[in-house]
C-alpha positions as CSV (number, residue, x, y, z in Angstrom):
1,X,76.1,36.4,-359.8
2,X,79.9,36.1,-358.9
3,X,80.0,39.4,-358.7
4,X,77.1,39.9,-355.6
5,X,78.8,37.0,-353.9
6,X,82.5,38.5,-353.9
7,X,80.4,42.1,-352.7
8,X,78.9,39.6,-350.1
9,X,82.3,38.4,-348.8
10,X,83.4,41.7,-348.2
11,X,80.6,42.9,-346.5
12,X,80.8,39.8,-343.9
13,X,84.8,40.2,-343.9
14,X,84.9,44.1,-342.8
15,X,81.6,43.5,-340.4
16,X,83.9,40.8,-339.0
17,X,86.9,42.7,-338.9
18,X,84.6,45.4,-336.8
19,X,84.2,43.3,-334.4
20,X,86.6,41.7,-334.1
21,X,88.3,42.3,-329.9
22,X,91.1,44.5,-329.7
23,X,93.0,43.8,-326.4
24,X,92.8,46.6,-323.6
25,X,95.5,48.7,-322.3
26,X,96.4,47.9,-318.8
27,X,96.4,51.1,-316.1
28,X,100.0,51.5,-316.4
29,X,100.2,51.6,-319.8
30,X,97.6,54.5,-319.9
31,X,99.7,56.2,-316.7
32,X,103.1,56.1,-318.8
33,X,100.9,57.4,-322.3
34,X,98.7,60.0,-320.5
35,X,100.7,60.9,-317.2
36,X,98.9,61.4,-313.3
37,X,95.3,60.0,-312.9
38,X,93.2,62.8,-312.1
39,X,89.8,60.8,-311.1
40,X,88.7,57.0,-310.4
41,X,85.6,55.2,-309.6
42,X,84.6,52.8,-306.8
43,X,82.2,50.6,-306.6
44,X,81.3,51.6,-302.9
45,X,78.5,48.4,-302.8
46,X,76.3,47.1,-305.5
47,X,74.4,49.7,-307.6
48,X,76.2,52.5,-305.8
49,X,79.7,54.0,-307.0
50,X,81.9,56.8,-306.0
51,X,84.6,59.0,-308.2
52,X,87.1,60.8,-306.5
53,X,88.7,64.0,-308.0
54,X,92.5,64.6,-307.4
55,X,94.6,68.2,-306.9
56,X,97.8,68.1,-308.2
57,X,99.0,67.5,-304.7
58,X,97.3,63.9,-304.6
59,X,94.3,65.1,-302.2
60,X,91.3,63.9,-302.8
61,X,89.1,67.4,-304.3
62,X,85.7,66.1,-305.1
63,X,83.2,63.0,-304.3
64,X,80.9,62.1,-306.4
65,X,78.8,59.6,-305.3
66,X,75.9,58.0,-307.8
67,X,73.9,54.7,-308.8
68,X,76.8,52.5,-310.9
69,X,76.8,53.0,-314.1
70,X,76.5,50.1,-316.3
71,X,76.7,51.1,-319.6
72,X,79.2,51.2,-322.0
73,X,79.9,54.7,-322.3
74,X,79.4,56.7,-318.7
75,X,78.6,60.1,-319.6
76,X,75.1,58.8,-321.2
77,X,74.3,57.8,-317.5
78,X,73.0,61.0,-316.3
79,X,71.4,60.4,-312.5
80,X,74.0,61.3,-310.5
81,X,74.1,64.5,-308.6
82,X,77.2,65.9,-308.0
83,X,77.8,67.5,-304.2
84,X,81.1,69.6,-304.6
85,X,83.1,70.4,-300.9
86,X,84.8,73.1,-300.5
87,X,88.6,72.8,-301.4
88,X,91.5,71.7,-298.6
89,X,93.5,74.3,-296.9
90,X,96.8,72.8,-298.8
91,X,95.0,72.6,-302.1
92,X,94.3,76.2,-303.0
């Protein structure tokens, strides 16, 4: 009996420790760890975002515009359509 309720214990301890929040890293931390961004997303109005694509040079190289994804893990969300533009002059 002591036995299932020490097994018990640790079951609730490591689904606690699971979940427990671990806190975020802030966007500079991740520029100093992973260097340049190369893409963000805008929320352009409700339900609608857009994620510009970056050259090296800083210029903007791609739009994507799609519904906003609001799940947890964005490449699940597979609705938006992607509409590529030819590159800028400085950027080939």
């Amino acid at each position: 009996m002591a036995e299932s309720g020490l097994r018990l214990l640790k079951i609730v301890l490591l689904t606690t420790l699971a979940y427990t929040a671990v806190p975020g890293q802030s966007r500079d931390e991740l520029k100093a760890k992973y260097g340049r961004v190369v893409s963000e997303t805008f929320i352009v109005r409700p339900g609608i975002e857009v994620t510009a694509t970056y050259a090296a040079t800083g210029r903007i190289v791609e739009l994507v515009i799609s519904p906003q994804n609001t799940g947890l893990i964005k490449s699940r969300s597979s609705t938006g359509k992607s509409i590529k533009h030819r590159p800028f002059k400085n950027d080939r």
